[in-house]
C-alpha positions as MATLAB code, in Angstrom:
seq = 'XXXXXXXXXXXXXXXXXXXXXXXXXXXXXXXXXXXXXXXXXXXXXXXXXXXXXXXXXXXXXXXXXXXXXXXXXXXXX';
ca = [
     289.953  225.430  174.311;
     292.050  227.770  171.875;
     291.878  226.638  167.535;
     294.947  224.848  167.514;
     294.438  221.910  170.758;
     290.961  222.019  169.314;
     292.291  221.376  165.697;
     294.793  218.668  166.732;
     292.504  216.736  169.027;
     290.213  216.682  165.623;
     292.854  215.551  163.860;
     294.586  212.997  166.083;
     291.566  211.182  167.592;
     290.444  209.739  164.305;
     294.147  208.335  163.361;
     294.117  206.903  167.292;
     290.964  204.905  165.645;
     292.188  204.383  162.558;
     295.459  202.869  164.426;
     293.232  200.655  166.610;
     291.318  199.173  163.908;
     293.959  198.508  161.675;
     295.775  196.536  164.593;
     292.396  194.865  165.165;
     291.779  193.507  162.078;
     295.575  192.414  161.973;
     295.045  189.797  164.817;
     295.419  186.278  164.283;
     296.445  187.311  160.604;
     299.126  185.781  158.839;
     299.466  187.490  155.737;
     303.696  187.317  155.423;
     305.226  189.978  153.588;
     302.031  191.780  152.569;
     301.089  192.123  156.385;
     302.790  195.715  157.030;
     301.381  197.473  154.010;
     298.152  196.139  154.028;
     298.036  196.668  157.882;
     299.080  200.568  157.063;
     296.001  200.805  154.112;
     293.818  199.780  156.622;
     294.433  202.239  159.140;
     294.409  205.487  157.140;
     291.219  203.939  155.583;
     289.805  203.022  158.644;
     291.013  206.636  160.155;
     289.476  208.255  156.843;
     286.164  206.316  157.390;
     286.236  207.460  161.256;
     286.426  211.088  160.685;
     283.775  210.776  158.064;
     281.415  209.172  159.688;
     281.864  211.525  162.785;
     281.453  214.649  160.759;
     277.984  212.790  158.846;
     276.668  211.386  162.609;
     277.599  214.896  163.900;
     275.508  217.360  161.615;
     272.241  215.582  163.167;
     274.172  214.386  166.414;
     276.478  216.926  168.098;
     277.081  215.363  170.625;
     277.801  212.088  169.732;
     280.730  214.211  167.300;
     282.149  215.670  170.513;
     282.400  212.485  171.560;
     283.999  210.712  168.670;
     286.450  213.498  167.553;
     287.461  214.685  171.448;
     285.378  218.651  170.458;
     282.126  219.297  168.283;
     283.627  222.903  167.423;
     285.382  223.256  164.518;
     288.544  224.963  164.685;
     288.519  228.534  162.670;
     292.047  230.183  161.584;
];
């Protein structure tokens, strides 16, 4: 796998999370006109959080980084 499908599977896995948490914790919310931002802060967090903890689990895990990020090598440029 060449740097740059490596580099945006690293990239776009986590905000796939991100996305499915923040829709997650949306359910069976009714939060009116607040829902939409707070919905968005929640998904880059979440996404943020993702990556991070794949990157922490992965320097003792490899493996279990592959898994969570789609490729345990980091892309090089």
């Amino acid at each position: 796998m060449n740097n740059t499908v490596t580099a945006y599977i690293r990239t776009y896995a986590p905000l796939l999370a991100g996305f499915v948490i923040g829709q997650a914790a949306n359910v069976g919310l009714d939060l009116g006109t607040a829902e939409e931002p707070l919905v968005a802060v929640i998904t880059v967090t979440a996404g943020a959080a993702y990556y991070a903890l794949a990157r922490l689990v992965g320097r003792r895990y490899p493996k279990v980084e592959a898994v969570m990020l789609g490729s345990s090598k980091t892309p090089s440029y």
